[in-house]
Every structure is written in C-alpha cells, then in structure tokens.
Backbone as JSON, one array per atom type, in Angstrom:
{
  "sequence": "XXXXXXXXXXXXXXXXXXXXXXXXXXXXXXXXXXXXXXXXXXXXXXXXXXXXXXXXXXXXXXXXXXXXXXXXXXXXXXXXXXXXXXXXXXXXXXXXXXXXXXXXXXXXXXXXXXXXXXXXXXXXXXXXXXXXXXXXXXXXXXXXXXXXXXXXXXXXXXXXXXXXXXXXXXXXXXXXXXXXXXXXXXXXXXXXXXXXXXXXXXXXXXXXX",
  "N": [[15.36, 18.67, 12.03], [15.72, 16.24, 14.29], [18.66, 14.53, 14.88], [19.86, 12.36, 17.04], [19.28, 9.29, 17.9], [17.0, 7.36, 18.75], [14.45, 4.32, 19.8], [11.68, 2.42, 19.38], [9.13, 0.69, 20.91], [7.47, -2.01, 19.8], [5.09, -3.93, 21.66], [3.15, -7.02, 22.68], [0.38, -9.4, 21.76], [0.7, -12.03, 19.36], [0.0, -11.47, 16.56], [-1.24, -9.33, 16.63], [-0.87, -7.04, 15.67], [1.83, -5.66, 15.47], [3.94, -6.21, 13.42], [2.61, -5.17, 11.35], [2.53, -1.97, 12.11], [4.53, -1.67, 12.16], [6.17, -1.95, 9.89], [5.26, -0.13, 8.03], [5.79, 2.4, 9.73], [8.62, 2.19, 9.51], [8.69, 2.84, 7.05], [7.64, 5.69, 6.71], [9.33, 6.66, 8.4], [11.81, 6.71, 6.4], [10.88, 8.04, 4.72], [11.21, 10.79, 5.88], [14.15, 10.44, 5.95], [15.45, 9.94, 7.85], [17.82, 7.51, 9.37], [16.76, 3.99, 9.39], [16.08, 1.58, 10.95], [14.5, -1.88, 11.19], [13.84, -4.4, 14.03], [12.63, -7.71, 14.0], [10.79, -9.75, 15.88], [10.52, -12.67, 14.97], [12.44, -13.22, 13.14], [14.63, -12.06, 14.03], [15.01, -14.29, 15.84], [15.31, -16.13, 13.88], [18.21, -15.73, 13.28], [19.84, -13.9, 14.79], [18.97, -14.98, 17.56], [19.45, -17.73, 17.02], [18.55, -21.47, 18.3], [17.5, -20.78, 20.48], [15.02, -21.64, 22.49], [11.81, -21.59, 23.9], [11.86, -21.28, 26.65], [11.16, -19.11, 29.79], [13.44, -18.28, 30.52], [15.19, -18.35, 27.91], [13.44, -16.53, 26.34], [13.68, -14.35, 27.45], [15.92, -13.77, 27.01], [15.99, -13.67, 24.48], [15.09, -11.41, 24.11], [15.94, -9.2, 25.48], [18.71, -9.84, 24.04], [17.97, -8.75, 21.85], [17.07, -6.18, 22.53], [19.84, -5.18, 23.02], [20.77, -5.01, 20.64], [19.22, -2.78, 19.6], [20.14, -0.99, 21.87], [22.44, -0.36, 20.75], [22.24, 0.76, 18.01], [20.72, 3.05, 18.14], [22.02, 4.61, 19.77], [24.07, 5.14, 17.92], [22.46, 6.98, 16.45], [20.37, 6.07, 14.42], [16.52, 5.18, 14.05], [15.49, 3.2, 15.62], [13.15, 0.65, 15.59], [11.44, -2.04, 17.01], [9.96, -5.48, 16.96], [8.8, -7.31, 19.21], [7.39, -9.67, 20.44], [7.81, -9.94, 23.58], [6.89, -10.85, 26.4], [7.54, -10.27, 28.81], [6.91, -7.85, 31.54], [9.03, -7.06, 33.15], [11.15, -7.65, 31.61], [11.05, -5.57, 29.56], [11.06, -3.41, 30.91], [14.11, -3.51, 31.86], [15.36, -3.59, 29.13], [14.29, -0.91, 28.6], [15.54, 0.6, 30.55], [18.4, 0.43, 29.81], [18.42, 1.63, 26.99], [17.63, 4.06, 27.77], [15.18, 6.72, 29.76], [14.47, 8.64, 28.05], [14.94, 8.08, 25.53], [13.57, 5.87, 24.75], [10.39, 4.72, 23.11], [7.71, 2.88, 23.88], [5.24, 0.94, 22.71], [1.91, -0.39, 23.24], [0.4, -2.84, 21.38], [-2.61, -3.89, 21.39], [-4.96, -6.59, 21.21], [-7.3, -9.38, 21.72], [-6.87, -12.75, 22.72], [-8.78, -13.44, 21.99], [-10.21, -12.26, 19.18], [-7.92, -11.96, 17.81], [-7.39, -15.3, 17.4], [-9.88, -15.63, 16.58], [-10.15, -14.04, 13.97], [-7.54, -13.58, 12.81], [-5.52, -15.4, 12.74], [-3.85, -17.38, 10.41], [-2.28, -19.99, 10.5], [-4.02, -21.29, 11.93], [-2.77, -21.58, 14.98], [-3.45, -20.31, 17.52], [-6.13, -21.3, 17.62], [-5.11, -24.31, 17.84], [-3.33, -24.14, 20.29], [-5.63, -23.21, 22.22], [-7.22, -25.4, 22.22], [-4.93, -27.18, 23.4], [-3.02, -27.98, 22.07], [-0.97, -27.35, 21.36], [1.79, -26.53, 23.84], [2.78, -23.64, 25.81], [2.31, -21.25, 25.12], [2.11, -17.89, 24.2], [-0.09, -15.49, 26.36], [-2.25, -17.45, 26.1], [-1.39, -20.4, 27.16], [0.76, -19.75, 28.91], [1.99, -16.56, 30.27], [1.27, -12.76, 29.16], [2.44, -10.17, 30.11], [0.78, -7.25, 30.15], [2.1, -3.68, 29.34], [2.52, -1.18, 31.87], [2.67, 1.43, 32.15], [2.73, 2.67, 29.72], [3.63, 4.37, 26.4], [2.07, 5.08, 24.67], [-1.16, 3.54, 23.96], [-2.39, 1.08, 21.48], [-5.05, 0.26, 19.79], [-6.0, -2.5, 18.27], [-8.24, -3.14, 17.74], [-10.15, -2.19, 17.35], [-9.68, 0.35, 15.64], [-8.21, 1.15, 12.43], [-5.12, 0.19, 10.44], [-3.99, 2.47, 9.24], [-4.86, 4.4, 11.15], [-3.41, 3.87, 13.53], [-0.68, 4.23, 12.86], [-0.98, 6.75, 12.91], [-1.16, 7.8, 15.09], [0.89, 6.63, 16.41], [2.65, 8.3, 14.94], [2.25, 10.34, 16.15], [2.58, 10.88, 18.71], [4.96, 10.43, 18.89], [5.88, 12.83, 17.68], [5.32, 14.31, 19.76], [6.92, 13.74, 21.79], [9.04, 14.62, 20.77], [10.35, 13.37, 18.93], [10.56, 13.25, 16.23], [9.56, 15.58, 13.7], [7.23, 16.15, 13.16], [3.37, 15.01, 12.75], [2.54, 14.29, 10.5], [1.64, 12.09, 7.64], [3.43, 10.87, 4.91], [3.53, 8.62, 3.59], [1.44, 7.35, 1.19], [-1.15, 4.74, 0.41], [0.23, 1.95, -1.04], [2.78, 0.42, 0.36], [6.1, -1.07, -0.31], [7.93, -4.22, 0.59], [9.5, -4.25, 3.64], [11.36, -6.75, 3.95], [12.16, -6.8, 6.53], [10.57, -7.68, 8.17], [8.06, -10.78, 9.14], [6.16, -10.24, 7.54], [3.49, -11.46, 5.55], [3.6, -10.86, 1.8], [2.64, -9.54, -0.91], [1.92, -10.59, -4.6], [2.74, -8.49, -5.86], [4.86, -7.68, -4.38], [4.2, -6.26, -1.94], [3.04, -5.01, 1.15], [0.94, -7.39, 2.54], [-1.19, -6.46, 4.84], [-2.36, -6.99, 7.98], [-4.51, -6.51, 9.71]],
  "CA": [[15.11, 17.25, 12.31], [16.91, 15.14, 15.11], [20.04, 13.28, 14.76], [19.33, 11.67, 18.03], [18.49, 7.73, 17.97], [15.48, 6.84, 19.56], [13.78, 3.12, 19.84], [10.19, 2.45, 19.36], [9.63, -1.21, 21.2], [5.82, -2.69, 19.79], [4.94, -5.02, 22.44], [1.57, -7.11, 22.03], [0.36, -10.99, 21.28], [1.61, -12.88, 17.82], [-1.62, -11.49, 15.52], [-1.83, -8.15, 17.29], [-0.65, -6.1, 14.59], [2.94, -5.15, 15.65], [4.79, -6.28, 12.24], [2.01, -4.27, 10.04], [2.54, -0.77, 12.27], [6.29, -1.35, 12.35], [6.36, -1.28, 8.39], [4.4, 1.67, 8.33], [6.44, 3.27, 9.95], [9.94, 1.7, 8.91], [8.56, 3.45, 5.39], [7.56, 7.28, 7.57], [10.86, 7.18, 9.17], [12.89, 6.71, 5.38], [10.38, 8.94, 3.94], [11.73, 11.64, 6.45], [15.34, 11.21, 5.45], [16.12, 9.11, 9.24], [18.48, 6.51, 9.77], [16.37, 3.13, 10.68], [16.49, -0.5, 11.02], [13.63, -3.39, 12.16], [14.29, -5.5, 14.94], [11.32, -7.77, 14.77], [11.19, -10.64, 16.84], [10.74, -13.75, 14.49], [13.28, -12.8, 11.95], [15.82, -12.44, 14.72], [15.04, -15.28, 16.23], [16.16, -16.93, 13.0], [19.37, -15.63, 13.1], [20.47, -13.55, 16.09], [18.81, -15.91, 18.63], [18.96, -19.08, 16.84], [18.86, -22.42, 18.81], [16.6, -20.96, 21.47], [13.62, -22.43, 23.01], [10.34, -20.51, 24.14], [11.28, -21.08, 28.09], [10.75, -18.27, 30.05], [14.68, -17.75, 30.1], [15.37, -18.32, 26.39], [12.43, -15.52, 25.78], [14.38, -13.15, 27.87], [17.48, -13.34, 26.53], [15.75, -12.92, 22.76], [14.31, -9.75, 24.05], [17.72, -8.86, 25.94], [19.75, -9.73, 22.74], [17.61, -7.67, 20.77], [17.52, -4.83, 23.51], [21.33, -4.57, 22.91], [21.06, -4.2, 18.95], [18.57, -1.83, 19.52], [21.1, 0.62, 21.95], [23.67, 0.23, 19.91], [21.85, 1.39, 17.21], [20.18, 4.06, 19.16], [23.38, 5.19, 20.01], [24.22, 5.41, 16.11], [21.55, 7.92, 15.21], [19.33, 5.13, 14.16], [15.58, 5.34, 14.57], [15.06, 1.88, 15.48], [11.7, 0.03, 15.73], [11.47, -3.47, 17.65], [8.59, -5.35, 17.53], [8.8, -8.79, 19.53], [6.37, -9.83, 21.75], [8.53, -9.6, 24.27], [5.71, -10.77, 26.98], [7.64, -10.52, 30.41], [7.24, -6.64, 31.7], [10.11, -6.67, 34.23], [12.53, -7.75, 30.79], [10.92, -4.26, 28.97], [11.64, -2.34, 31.9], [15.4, -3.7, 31.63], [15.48, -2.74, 27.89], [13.96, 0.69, 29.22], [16.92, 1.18, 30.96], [19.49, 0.14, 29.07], [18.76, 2.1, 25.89], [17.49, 5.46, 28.47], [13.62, 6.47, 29.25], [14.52, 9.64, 27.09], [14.93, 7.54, 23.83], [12.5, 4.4, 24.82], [9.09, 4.62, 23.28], [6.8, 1.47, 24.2], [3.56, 1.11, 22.5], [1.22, -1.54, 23.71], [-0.57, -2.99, 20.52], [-3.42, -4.29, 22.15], [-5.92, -7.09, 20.84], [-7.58, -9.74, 22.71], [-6.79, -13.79, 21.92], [-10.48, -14.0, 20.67], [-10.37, -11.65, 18.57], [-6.62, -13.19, 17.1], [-8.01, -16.65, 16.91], [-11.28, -15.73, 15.33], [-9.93, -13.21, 12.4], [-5.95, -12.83, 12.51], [-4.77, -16.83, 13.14], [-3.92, -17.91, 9.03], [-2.02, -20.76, 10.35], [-4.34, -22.23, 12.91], [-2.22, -21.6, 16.22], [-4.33, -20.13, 18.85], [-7.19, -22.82, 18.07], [-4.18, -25.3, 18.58], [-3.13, -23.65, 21.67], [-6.88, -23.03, 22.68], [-7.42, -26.68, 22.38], [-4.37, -28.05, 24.23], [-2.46, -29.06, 21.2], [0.57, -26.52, 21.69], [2.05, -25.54, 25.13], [3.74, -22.71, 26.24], [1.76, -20.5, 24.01], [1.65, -16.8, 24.68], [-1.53, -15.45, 25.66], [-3.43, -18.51, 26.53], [-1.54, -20.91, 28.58], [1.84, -18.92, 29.22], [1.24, -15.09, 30.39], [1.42, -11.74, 28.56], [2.04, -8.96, 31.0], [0.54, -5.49, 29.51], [2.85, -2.63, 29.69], [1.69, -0.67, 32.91], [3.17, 3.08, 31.7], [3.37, 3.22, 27.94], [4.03, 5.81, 26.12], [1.13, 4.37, 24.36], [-1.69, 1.79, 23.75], [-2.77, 1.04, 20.24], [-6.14, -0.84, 19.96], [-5.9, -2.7, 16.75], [-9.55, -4.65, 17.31], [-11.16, -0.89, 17.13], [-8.95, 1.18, 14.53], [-7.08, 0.41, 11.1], [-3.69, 0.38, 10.52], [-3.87, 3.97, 9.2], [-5.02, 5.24, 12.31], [-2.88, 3.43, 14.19], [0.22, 4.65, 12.71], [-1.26, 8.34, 12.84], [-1.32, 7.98, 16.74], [1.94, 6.51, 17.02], [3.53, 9.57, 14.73], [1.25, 12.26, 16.99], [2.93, 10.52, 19.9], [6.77, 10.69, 18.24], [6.17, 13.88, 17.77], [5.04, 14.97, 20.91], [7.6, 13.21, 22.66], [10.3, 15.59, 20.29], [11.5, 12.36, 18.0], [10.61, 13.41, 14.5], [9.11, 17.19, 13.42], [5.84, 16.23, 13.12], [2.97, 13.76, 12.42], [2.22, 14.1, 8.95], [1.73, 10.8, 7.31], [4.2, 11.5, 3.98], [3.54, 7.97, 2.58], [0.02, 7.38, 1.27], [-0.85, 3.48, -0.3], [0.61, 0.62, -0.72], [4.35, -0.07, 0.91], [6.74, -2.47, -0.6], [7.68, -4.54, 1.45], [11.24, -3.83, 3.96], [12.08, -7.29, 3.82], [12.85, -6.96, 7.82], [9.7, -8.25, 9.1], [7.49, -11.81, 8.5], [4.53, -10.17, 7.1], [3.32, -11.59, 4.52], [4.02, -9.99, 0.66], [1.81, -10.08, -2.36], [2.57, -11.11, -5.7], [3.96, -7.11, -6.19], [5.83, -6.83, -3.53], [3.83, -4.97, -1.26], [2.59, -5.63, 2.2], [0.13, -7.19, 3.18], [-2.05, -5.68, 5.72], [-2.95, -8.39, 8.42], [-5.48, -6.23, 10.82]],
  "C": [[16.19, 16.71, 13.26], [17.36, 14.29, 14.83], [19.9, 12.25, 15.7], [18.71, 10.13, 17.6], [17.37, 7.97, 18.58], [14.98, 4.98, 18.69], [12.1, 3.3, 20.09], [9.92, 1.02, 19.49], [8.08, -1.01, 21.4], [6.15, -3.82, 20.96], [3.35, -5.26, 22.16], [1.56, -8.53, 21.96], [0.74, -10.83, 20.01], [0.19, -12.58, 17.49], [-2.04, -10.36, 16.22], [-1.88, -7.18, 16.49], [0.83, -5.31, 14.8], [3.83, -4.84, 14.36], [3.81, -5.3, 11.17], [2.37, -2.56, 10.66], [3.96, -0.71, 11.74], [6.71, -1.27, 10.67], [6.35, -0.73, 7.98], [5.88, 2.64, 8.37], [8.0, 3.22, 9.92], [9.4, 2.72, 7.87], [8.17, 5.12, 5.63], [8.67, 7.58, 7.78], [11.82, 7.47, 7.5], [12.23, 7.7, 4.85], [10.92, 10.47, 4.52], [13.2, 11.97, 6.59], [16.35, 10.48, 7.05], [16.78, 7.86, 8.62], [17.92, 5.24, 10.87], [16.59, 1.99, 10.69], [14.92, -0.87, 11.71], [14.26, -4.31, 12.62], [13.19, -6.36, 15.11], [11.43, -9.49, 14.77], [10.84, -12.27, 16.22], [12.09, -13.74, 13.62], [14.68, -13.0, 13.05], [16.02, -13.68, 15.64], [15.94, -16.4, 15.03], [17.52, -16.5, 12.28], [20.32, -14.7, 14.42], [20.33, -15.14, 17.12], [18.36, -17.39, 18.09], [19.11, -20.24, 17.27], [18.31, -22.06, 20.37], [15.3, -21.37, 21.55], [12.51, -21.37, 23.2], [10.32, -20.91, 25.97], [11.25, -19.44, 28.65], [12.51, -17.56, 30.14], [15.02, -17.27, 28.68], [14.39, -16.84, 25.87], [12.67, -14.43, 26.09], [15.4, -13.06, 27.32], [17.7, -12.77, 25.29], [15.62, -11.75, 23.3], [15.76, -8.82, 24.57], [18.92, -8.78, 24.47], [19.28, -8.61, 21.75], [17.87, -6.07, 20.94], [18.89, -4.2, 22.95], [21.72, -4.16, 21.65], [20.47, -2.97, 19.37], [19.7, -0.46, 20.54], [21.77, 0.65, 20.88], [23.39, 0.71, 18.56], [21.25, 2.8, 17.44], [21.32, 5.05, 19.43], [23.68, 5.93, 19.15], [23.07, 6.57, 15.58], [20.45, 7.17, 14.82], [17.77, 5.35, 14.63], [15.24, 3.85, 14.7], [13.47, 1.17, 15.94], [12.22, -1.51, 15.82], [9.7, -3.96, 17.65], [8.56, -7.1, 17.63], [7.89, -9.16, 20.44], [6.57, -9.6, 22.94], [7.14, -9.65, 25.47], [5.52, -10.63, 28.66], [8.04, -8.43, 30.89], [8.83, -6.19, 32.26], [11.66, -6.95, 32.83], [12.38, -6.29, 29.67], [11.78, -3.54, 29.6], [13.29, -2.41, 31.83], [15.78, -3.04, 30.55], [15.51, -1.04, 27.74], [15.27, 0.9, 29.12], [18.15, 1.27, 30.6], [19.57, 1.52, 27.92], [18.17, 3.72, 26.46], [16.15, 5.63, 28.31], [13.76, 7.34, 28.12], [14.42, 9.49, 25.63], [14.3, 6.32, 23.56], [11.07, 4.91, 24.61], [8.28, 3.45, 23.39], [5.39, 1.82, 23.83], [3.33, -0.24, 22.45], [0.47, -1.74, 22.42], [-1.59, -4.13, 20.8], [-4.25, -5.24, 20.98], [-6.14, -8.43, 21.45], [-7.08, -11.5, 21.79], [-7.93, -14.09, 21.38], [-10.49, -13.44, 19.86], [-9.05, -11.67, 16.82], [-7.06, -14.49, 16.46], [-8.97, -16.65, 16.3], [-10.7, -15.17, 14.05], [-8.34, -13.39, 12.0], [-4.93, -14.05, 12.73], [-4.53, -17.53, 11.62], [-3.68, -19.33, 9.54], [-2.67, -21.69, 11.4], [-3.88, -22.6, 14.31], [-2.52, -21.37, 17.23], [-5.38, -21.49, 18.67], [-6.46, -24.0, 18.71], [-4.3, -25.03, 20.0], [-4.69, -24.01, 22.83], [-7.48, -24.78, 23.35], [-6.72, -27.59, 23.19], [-3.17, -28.82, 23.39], [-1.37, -28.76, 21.06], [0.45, -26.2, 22.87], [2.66, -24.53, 24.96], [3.82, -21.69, 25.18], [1.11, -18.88, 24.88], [0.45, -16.03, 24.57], [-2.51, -16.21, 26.3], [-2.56, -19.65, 27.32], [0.4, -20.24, 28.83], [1.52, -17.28, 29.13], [2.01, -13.91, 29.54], [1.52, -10.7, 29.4], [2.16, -7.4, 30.01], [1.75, -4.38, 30.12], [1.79, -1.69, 30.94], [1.83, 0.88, 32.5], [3.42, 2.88, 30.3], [3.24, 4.15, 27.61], [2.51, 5.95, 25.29], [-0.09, 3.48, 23.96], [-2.43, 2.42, 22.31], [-3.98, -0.1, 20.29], [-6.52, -1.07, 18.33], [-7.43, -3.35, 16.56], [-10.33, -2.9, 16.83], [-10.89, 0.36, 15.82], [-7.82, 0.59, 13.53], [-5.85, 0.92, 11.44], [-3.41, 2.05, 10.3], [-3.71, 4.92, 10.32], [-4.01, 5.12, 13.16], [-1.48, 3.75, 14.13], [-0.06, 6.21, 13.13], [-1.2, 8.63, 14.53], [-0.18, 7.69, 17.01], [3.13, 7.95, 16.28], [3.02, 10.66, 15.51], [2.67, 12.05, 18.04], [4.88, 10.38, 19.53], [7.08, 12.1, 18.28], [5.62, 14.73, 18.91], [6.06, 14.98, 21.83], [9.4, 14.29, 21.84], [11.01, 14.67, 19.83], [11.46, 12.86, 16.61], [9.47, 14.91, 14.58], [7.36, 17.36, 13.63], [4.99, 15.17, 12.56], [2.35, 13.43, 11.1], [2.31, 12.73, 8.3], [2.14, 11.25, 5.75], [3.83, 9.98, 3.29], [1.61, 7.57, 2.7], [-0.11, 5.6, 0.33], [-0.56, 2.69, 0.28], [2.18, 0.84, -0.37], [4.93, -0.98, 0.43], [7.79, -2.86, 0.52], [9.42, -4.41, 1.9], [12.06, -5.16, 3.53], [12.6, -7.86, 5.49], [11.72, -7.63, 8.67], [9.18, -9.99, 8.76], [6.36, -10.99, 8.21], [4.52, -10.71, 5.63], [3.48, -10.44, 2.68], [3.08, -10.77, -0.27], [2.89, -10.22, -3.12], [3.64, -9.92, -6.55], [5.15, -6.82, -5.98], [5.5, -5.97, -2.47], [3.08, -5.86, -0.73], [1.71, -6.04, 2.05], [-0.72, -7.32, 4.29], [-2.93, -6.97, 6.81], [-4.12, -7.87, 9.74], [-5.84, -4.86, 10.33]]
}
C-alpha cells in the first residue's frame, strides 16, 4: 500500500452529490488503514474562511486556502478528499499545480440545475435563485466552469452513490493511489462529522442523491 499523499478535489454544483461520495470514501480510505482528512467546502468556510463573501475573489481564495491545507496534507501522507464547489477552472488548475498533477485527482460530479432544483434542493435555494430572489448563485446566475481534463466525470442524475464511488476507487486505483477497487465497506456509514450532510437519528449518513 502507498505512503504517498494524494488529493481527490470533487468539483460540481451545491446538490450534485460531492459531500455523499466524499464520505464514502473518507470511510474506503480508513477502512484501508490510510491516513485521511475532509476538506469540504461549507464546513471550512465556517471556520478556515470565515468572514468571506461569495465574490468572485472571496471564492478563490476559499478554494486557494483550502488548496494549501490540502498540500500540506498531501505532503504528510494524508489521503485527502476536498469537495468545494470550487466553480472557477483557472483556480483548480492553480490547486493542480500547487499540490503536483502526480497526486491531483479531479472528479467532475456532474448534475444539471434542473435536476438539483426539482429532487436535491431541501431548503428551497435554486427555486429562490431560479426566481430572482438570491444573486450570485452558482449555476444559474453566476457561472460553473466544468473541468475540461478530469481524471474523471461522475454522473450522479444516471447512477447511485454506490456506483459512483466504485468508479472513483477503479479510477484511484488505476492511477496507482490505493491497491485496488474493492469496496471493503458495505451499508450504512456513520457519519465523519467533516462534511454538512445531513445525519439520521443513528448517526449515519444520509444519502442525498
């Protein structure tokens, strides 16, 4: 098994399914005995990057601030998983570089804002948006640029979470991060604690696509 860090940076809209893979596989990676952490991009907002805005600066600098946990964890051995929306390509590509392509995986978790706003919106925010009632809403009136080279793309409107993890361990282990793609946890997950996904009354995720 590799000592080696490596980063795994979800990119995607808010209701794409980033925080349910990245649990997943937060709970694959410990099950394999790795060294990981979640970086995921509300959570640090409320405490790395707190007292920023949503301009198009402020949104780089979250993704930039995060970028820099993520080498220096990377660095450490760490298998780290990021998963912020992070919606401006040219501030990925920075991240890229920073933490090396050799140990940057980028998966696109793809799903469309109709498909968000009809099934995957609890709190009513795209219809807002949709309507005019929030600005500067990613997606619909502020832009999302798709990753152009990912390592990559996850289509959450067409395949479950299951699958969806099973493609991103094929693709770990193709790339020579972890031994192989065996899915070692089967069930329910309790929950890391590192993401916002929601938690039942157990303790255990749940499952938002």
């Amino acid at each position: 098994m590799t000592e080696k860090g490596f980063t795994v940076w979800f990119t995607g809209l808010s209701g794409a399914g980033k925080s349910t893979i990245a649990e997943m596989l937060y709970h694959e990676f410990q099950a394999r005995g790795l060294k990981t952490e979640i970086l995921d991009g509300d959570v640090v907002r409320q405490n790395l990057s707190k007292g920023l805005g949503f301009s198009k600066e402020d949104r780089d600098t979250n993704i930039l601030r995060i970028g820099f946990v993520a080498d220096m964890l990377t660095r450490n051995g760490v298998a780290t998983i990021c998963c912020p929306i992070s919606p401006y390509r040219e501030t990925r590509d920075a991240v890229r570089a920073q933490i090396g392509i050799d140990r940057f995986v980028e998966i696109y978790v793809h799903a469309t804002v109709e498909e968000i706003a009809a099934n995957r919106d609890p709190k009513g925010l795209y219809k807002k948006a949709l309507a005019g009632e929030i600005t500067g809403f990613t997606g619909v009136d502020d832009p999302y640029e798709p990753p152009v080279h990912p390592e990559l793309v996850i289509d959450t409107e067409s395949e479950s979470p299951e699958e969806s993890l099973l493609h991103v361990l094929e693709t770990l282990a193709e790339l020579g991060h972890i031994d192989n793609a065996d899915v070692l946890i089967e069930g329910d997950r309790v929950h890391s604690g590192l993401t916002d996904l929601r938690v039942s009354d157990t303790g255990h995720v749940v499952k938002e696509h």
